[in-house]
MARFINU-700086 format. One record per residue (C-alpha): z, y, x. Coordinates in nm, 4 decimals, decimal comma, always signed. Layout:
// residues N
z / y / x
Z / Y / X .
...
END
This chain:
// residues 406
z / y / x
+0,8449 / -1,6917 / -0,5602 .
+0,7964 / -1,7494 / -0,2007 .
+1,0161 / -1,6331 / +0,0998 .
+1,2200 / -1,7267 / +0,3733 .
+1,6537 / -1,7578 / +0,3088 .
+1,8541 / -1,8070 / +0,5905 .
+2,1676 / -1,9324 / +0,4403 .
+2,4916 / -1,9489 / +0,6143 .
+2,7879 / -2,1470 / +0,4214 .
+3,0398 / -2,3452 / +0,5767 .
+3,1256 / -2,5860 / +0,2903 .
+2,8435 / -2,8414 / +0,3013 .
+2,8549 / -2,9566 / -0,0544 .
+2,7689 / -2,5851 / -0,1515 .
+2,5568 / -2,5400 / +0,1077 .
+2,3263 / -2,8482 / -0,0120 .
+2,3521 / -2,7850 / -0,3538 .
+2,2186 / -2,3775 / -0,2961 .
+1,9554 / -2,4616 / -0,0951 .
+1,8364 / -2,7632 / -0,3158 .
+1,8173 / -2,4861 / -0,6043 .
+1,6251 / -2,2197 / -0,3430 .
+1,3692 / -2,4876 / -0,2671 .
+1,3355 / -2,5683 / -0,6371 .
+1,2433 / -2,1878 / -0,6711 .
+0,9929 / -2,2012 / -0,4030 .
+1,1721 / -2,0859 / -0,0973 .
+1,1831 / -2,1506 / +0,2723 .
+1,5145 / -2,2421 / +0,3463 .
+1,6704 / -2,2593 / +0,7094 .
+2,0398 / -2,3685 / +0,6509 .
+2,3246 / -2,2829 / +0,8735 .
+2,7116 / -2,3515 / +0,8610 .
+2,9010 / -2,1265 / +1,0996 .
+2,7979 / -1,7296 / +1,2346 .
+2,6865 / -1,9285 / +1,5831 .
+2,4235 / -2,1471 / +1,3982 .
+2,2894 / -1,8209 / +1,2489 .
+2,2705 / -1,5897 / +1,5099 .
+1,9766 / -1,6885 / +1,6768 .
+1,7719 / -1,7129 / +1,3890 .
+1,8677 / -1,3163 / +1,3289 .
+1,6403 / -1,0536 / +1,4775 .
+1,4291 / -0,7546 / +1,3664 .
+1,0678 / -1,0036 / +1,3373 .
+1,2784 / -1,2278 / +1,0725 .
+1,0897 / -1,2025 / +0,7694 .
+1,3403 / -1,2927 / +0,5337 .
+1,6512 / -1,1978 / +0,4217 .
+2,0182 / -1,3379 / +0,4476 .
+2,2337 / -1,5545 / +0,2224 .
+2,5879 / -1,5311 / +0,3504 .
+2,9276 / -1,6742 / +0,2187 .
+3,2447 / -1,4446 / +0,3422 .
+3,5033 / -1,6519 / +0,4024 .
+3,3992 / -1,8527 / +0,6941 .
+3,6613 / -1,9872 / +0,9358 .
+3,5815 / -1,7910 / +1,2773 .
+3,3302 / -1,5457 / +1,2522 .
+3,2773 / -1,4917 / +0,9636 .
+3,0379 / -1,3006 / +0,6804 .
+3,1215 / -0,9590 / +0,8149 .
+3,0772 / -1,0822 / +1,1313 .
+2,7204 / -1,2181 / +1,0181 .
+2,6389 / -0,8737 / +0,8559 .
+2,7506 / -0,6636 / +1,1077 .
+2,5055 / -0,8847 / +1,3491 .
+2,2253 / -0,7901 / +1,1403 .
+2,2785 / -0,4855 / +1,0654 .
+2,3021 / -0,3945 / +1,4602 .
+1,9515 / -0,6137 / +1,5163 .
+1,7997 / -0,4462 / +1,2124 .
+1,9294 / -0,2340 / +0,9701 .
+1,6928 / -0,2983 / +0,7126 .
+1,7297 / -0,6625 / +0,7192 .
+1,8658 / -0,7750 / +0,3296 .
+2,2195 / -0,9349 / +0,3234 .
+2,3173 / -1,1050 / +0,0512 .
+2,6931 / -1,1592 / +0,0788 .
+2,8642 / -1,4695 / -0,1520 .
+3,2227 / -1,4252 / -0,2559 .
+3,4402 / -1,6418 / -0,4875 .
+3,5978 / -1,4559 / -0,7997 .
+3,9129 / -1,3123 / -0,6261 .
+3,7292 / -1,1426 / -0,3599 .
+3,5297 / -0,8893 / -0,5083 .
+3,7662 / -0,6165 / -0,2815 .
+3,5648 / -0,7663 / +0,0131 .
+3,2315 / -0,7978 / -0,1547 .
+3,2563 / -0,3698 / -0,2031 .
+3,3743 / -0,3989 / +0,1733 .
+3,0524 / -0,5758 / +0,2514 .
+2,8496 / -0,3240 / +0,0289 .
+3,0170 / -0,0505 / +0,2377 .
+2,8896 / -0,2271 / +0,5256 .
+2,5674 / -0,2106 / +0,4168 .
+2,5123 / -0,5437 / +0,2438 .
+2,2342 / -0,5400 / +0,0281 .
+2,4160 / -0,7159 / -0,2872 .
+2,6737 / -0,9336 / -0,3499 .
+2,7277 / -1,2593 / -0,5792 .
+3,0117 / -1,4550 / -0,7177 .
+3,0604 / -1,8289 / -0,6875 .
+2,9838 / -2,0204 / -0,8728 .
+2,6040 / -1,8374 / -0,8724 .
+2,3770 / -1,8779 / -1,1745 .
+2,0556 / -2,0593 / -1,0380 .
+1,8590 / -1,7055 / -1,2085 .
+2,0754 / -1,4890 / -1,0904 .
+2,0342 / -1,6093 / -0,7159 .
+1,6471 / -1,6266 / -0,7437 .
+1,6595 / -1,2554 / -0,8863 .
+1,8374 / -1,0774 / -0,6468 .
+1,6854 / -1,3260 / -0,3563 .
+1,3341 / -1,2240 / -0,4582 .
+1,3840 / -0,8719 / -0,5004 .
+1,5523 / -0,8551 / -0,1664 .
+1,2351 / -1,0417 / -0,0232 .
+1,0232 / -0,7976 / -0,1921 .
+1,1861 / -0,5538 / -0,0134 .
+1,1458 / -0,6968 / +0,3174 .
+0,8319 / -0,7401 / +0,3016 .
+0,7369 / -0,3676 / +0,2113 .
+0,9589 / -0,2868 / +0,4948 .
+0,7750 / -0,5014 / +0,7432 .
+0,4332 / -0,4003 / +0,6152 .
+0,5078 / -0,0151 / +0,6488 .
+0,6409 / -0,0697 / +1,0398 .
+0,3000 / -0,2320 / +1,0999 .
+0,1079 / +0,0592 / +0,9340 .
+0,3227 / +0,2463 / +1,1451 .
+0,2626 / +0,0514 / +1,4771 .
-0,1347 / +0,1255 / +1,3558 .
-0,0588 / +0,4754 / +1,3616 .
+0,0464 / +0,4608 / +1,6924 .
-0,1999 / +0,2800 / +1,8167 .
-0,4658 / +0,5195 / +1,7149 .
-0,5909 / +0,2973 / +1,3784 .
-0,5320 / +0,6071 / +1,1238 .
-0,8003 / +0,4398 / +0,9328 .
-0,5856 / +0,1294 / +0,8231 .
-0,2808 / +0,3902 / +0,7520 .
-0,4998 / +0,6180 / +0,5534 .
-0,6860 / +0,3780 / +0,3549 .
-0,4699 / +0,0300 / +0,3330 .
-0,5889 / -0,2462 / +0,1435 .
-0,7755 / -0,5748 / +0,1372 .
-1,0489 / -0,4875 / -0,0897 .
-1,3906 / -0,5277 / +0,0374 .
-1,4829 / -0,1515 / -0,0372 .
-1,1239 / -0,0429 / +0,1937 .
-1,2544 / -0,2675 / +0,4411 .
-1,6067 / -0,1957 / +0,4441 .
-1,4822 / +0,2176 / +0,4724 .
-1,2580 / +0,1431 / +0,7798 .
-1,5636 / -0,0206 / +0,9623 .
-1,7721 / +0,2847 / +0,8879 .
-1,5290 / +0,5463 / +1,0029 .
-1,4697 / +0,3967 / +1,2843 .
-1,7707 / +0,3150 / +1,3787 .
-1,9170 / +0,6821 / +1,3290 .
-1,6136 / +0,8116 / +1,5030 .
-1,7862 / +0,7504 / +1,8671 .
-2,1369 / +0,8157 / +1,7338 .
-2,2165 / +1,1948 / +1,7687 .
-2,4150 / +1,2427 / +1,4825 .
-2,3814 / +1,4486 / +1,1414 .
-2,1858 / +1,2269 / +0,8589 .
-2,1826 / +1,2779 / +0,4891 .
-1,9314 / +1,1594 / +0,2770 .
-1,9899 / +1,0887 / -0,0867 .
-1,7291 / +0,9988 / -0,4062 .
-1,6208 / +1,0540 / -0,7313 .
-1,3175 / +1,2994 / -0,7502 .
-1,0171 / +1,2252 / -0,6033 .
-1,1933 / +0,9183 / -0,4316 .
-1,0007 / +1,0475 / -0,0817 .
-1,3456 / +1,2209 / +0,0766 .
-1,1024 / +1,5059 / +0,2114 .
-0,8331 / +1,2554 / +0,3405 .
-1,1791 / +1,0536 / +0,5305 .
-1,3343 / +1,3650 / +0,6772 .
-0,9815 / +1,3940 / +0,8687 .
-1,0067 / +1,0170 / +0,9479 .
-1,3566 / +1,0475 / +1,0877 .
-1,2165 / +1,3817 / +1,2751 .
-0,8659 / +1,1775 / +1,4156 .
-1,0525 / +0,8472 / +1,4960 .
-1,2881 / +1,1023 / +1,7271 .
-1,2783 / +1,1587 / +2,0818 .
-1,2741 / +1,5116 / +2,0058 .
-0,9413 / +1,7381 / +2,1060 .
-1,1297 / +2,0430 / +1,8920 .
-0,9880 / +2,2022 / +1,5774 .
-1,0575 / +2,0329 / +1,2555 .
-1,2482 / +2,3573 / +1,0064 .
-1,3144 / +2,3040 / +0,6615 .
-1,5321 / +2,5053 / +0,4402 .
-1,5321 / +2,5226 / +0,0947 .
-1,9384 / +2,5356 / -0,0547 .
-1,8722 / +2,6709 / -0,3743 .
-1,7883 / +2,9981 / -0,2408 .
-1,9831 / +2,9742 / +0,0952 .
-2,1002 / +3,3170 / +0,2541 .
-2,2871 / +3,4094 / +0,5415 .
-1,9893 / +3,5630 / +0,6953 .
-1,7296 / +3,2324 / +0,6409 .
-2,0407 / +2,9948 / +0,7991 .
-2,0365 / +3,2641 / +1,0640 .
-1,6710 / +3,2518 / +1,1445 .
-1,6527 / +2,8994 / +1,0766 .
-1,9074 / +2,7998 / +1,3922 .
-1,7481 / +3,0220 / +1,6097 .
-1,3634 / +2,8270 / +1,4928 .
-1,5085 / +2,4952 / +1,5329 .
-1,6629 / +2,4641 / +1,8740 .
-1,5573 / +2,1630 / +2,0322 .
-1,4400 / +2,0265 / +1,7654 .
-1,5286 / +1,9651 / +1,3318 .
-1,6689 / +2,1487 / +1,0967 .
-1,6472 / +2,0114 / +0,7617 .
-1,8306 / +2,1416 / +0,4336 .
-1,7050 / +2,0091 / +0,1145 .
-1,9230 / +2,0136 / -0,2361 .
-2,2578 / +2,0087 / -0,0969 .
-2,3723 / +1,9428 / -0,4236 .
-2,2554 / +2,3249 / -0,5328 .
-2,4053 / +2,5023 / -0,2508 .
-2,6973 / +2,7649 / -0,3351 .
-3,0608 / +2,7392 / -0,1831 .
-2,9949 / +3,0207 / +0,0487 .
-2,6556 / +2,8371 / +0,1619 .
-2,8505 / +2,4699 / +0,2328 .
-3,0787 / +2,7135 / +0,4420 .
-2,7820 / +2,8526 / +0,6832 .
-2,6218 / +2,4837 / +0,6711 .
-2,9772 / +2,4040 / +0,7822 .
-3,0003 / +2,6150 / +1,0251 .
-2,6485 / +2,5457 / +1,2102 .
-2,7186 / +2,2446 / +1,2740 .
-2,9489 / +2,3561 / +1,5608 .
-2,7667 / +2,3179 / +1,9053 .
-2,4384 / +2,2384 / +1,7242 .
-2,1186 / +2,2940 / +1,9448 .
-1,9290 / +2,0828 / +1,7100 .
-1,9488 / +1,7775 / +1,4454 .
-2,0592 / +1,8322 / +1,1196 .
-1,9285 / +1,6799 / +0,8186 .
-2,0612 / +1,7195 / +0,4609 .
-1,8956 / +1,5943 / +0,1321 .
-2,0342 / +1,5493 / -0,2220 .
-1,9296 / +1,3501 / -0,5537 .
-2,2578 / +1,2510 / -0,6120 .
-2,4711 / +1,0282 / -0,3517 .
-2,7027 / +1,1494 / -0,0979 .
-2,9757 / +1,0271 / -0,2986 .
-2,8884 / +1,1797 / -0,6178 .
-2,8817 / +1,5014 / -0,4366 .
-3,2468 / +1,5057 / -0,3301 .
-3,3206 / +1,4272 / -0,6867 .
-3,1448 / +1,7221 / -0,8261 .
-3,3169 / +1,9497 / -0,5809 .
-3,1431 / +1,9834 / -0,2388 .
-3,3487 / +2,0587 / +0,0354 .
-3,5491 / +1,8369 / +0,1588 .
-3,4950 / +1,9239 / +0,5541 .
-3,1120 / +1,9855 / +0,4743 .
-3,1386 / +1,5935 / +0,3372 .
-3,3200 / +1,3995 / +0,5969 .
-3,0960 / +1,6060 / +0,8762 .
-2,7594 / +1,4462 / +0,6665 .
-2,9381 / +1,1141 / +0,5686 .
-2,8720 / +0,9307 / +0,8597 .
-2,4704 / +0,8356 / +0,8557 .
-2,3775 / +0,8192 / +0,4695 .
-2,0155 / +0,6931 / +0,3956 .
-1,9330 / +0,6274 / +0,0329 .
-1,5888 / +0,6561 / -0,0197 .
-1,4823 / +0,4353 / -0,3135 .
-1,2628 / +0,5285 / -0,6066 .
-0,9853 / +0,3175 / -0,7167 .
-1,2083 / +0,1317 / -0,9753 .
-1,3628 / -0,0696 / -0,6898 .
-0,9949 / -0,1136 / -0,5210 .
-0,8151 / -0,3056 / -0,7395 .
-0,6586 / -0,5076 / -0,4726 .
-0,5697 / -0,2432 / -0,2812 .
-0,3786 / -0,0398 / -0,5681 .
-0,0238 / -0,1866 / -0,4911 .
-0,0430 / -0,0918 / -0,0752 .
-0,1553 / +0,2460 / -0,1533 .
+0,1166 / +0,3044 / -0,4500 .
+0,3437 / +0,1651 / -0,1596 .
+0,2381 / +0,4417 / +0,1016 .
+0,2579 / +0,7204 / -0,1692 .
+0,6118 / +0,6185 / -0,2362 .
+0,7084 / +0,6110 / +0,1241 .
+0,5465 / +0,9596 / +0,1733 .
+0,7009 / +1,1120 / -0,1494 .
+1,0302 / +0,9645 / +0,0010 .
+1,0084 / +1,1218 / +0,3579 .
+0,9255 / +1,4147 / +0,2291 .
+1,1998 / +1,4425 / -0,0073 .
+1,4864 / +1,2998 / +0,1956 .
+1,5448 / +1,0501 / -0,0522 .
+1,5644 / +0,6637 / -0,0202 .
+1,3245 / +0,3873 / -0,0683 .
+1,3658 / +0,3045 / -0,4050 .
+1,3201 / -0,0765 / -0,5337 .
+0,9661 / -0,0726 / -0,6926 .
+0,8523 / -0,4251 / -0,7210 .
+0,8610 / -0,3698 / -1,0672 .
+0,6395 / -0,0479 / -1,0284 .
+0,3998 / -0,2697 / -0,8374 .
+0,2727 / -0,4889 / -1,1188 .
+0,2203 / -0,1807 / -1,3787 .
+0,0456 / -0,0224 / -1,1169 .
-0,2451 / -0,3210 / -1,0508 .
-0,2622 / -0,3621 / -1,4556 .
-0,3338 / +0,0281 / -1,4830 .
-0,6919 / +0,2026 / -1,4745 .
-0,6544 / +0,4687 / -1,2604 .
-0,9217 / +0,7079 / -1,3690 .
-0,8378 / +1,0083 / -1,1828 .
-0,8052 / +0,8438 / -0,8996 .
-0,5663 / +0,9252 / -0,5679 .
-0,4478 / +1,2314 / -0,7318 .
-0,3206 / +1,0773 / -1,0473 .
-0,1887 / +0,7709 / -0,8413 .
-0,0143 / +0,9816 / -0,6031 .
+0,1323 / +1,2169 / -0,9226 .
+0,3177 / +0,8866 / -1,0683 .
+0,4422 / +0,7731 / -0,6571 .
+0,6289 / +1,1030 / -0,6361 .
+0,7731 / +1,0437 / -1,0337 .
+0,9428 / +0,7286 / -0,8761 .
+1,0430 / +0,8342 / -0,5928 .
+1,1958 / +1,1029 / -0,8020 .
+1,3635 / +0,8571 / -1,0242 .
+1,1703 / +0,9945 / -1,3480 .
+0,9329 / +0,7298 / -1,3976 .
+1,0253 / +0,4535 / -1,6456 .
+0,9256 / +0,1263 / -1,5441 .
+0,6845 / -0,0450 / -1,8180 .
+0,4819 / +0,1473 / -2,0634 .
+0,6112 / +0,4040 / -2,2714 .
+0,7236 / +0,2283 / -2,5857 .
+0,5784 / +0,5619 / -2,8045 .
+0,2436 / +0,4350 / -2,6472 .
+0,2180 / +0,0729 / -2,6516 .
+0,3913 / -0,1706 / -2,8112 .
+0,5651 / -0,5003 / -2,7019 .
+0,2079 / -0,6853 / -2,7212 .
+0,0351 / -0,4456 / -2,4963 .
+0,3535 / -0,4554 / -2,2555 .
+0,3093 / -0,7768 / -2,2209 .
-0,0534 / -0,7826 / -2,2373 .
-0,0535 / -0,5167 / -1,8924 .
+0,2179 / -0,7390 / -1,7605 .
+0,0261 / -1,0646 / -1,7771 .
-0,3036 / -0,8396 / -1,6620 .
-0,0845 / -0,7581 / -1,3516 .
+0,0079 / -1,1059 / -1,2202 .
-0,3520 / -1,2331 / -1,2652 .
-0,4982 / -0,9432 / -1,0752 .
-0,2343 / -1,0347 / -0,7823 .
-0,2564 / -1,4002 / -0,8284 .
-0,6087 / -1,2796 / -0,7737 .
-0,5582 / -1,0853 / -0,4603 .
-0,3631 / -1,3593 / -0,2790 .
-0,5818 / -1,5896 / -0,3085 .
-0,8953 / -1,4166 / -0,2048 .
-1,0943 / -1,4217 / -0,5516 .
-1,0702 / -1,7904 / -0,5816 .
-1,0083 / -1,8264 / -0,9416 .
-0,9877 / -2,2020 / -0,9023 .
-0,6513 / -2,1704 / -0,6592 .
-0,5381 / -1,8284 / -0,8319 .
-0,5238 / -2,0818 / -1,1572 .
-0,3237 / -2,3752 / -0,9629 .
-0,1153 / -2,0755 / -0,8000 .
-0,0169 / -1,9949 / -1,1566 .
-0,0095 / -2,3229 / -1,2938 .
-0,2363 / -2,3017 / -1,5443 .
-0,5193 / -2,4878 / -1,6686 .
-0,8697 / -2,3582 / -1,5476 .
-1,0076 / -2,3388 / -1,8943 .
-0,6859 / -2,1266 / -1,9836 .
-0,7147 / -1,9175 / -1,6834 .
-1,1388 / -1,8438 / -1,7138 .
-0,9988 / -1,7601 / -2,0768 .
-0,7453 / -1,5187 / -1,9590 .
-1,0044 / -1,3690 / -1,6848 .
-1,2453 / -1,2725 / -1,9995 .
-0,9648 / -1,1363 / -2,2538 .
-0,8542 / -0,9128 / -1,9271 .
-1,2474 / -0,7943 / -1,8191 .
-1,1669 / -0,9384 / -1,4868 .
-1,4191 / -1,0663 / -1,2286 .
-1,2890 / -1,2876 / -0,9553 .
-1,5401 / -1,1823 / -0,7497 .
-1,4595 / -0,8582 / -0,7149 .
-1,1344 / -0,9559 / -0,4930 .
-1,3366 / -1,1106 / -0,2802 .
-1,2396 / -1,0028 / +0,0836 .
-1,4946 / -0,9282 / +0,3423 .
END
C-alpha cells in the first residue's frame, strides 16, 4: 500500500516506533509531535489522511480534528486512544473522526484502517477533479473517465468534432454509452439549441417533420440507423439538405457493416465522413473501476445516501466481464449504493477457488493499470518473479498490451 500519514503523537518513542511500522507498509510518513507542528501540513490539497493521538498536552487531538474538519470535511482522521479512553474516541467519532484505534495498535490493524481511509481519499479527490472538469466545460472526461486507450482515444474525437460542423455517426455494441456520447458531442458544442432525439425504429414522416422544425439551431439525433426502412434513409437523406441544425446518427453495428447490409449508398457517403466508435467495456478494462466509481457517486446523489466504502467493490469489479455493458455496470453501482450488494462472489455460484481466482485476476489487472501495461514493473510491483507473473498473465487471458495508455 502506498499513501501519505501525517502522524501527530507527542510521545516520541511511540511516535518512532508507528511510523517505522507505516514505512515498513509502504507509506509516506510526515511525523509531527504537537497540534502546531501539524497544522500547516493540514489543508483541503493534502492527499492523505491523519493519524492522531488524543491526549496531547495543549492542543490537543480534538483540537487537530476539529482543524481538519473546518479545512476539509472529508479529510480521514484517524484518532489513537489508550484503553481507558474509548468515551473520547466515540467523542471523536461524533466529531466526525473517521475511526478510532486503541494503543497499543496491531501493526495489521493500523495498515487496514490506514489504507482504507487512503482509499477513500483518493476517490474523494478524484471525483472533485471530475467535478472541477465539469466546470470547466470537459464533460467528456466526466462522462467517459478512464485511462484506457479506447476512453482516451473517444475524448479526442468528441472533442474534436464538437467545433467541426459536420454530420457525426456514432457506432457500438449495446449499452456501449452511444446515447450518453451523442449528448457529449451536443454539450462539448458551441451550440445553445435544443438537444432532439429520434428514435428509427418507429420513424414517420410526421416525427422527422416535427423533429426539424424542434431542432433548429441546435441537434438532432437519430438513434438505430441500422433499423430504419428504405423510405426512412430517403427522408434522413433528404434533411440533410440546408440543415438548420447538427445531425447525429447512432448504430450498433459500424458504418461499414451498414453499407454491406444494404443502407443507402448516398445516405452512407453523406454520414461517412466523422465516424466515432464508442467502445464497450471489453476494450476498457482499465477504466472499469473510475466508471463503477462515478455510478456509485451518481446512485448516491440521487438517493440521498452516503458514499459508501467500496474499495472492496473495486477489485470484483476489474476481475468481472461485463457483457452487457454500462447498463449492467450501472445496475450493480446502484445495488451498493443501496447496501444490497454482497461484496465477493456469491458463494451459491463460485466457490472459494474461483473467489480467489477473480481476486488474484483483480490485482493483476490493476497492478496492470498502474503501471501502464508494463508487465515487467507490474511483476516487480507485485513482487513476483517474471516467469510466475507471464504464467499468471496466460492462466487469466490477459494481454499487457491492452493497458497500454495512449
Amino acid at each position: 500500500m502506498s499513501g501519505h500519514v501525517l502522524l501527530v503523537e507527542d510521545d516520541r518513542a511511540l511516535r518512532a516506533s508507528l511510523a517505522q511500522t507505516l514505512d515498513l507498509a509502504g507509506f509516506q510518513i510526515t511525523q509531527t509531535g504537537t497540534y502546531i507542528e501539524a497544522k500547516d501540513h493540514i489543508a483541503a490539497s493534502f492527499d492523505g489522511v491523519v493519524l492522531t493521538d488524543i491526549r496531547m498536552p495543549g492542543k490537543d487531538g480534538f483540537d487537530v480534528l476539529q482543524l481538519a474538519k473546518m479545512r476539509d470535511a472529508d479529510l480521514p482522521v484517524i484518532v489513537l486512544t489508550g484503553e481507558g479512553d474509548i468515551p473520547m474516541a466515540v467523542r471523536a467519532m461524533n466529531g466526525g473522526a473517521h475511526d478510532f484505534l486503541t494503543k497499543p495498535c496491531p501493526p495489521d490493524a493500523l495498515v487496514r484502517v490506514l489504507s482504507k481511509a487512503l482509499e477513500l481519499r483518493k476517490l474523494t479527490l478524484k471525483t472533485r477533479a471530475l467535478e472541477r472538469r465539469l466546470e470547466r466545460g470537459d464533460v467528456a472526461a466526466v462522462n467517459f473517465p478512464g485511462p484506457s486507450l479506447a476512453a482516451s482515444n473517444l475524448r479526442k474525437s468528441l472533442r474534436h468534432y464538437a467545433s467541426v460542423p459536420v454530420a457525426v455517426h456514432f457506432s457500438g455494441p449495446e449499452g456501449s454509452g452511444k446515447r450518453i456520447a451523442c449528448h457529449t458531442l451536443h454539450a462539448l458544442s458551441d451550440s445553445k439549441g435544443p438537444f432532439v432525439a429520434v428514435n428509427c425504429r418507429d420513424l414517420t414522416a410526421e416525427k422527422v417533420q416535427s423533429a426539424v422544425i424542434e431542432a433548429q439551431g441546435g441537434t438532432l439525433c437519430l438513434r438505430w440507423l441500422d433499423d430504419t426502412s428504405a423510405k426512412n434513409q430517403l427522408a434522413v437523406l433528404q434533411l440533410m439538405d440546408g440543415l438548420g441544425f447538427r445531425l447525429i446518427t447512432s448504430s450498433n453495428a459500424p458504418l461499414q457493416e451498414l453499407h454491406r447490409q444494404g443502407l443507402n449508398p448516398d445516405l452512407f457517403y453523406a454520414l461517412d465522413v466523422a465516424t466515432i466508435p464508442v467502445p464497450g467495456l471489453a476494450l476498457r478494462k482499465e477504466d472499469l473501476p473510475d466508471v463503477f466509481d462515478s455510478f456509485v457517486r451518481q446512485a448516491c446523489r440521487t438517493l440521498n445516501r452516503s458514499m459508501p466504502d467500496i474499495a472492496e467493490y473495486r477489485t470484483i469489479v476489474s476481475a468481472r466481464d461485463w457483457p452487457a455493458n454500462l447498463p449492467e455496470l450501472r445496475n450493480y453501482a446502484q445495488r451498493v449504493a443501496l447496501g444490497l450488494q454482497e461484496t465477493g462472489f456469491n458463494p451459491t455460484q463460485a466457490g472459494l477457488s474461483q473467489q480467489m481466482e477473480a481476486f488474484e485476476r483483480g490485482v493483476i489487472v490493476e497492478a496492470l493499470a498502474r503501471c501502464g501495461g508494463r508487465a515487467a514493473l507490474a511483476a516487480q510491483d507485485l513482487n513476483l518473479p517474471r516467469k510466475t507473473f507471464y504464467d499468471k498473465l496466460k492462466r487469466h487471458n490477459l494481454k499487457p498490451e491492452e493497458f497500454k495508455r495512449g
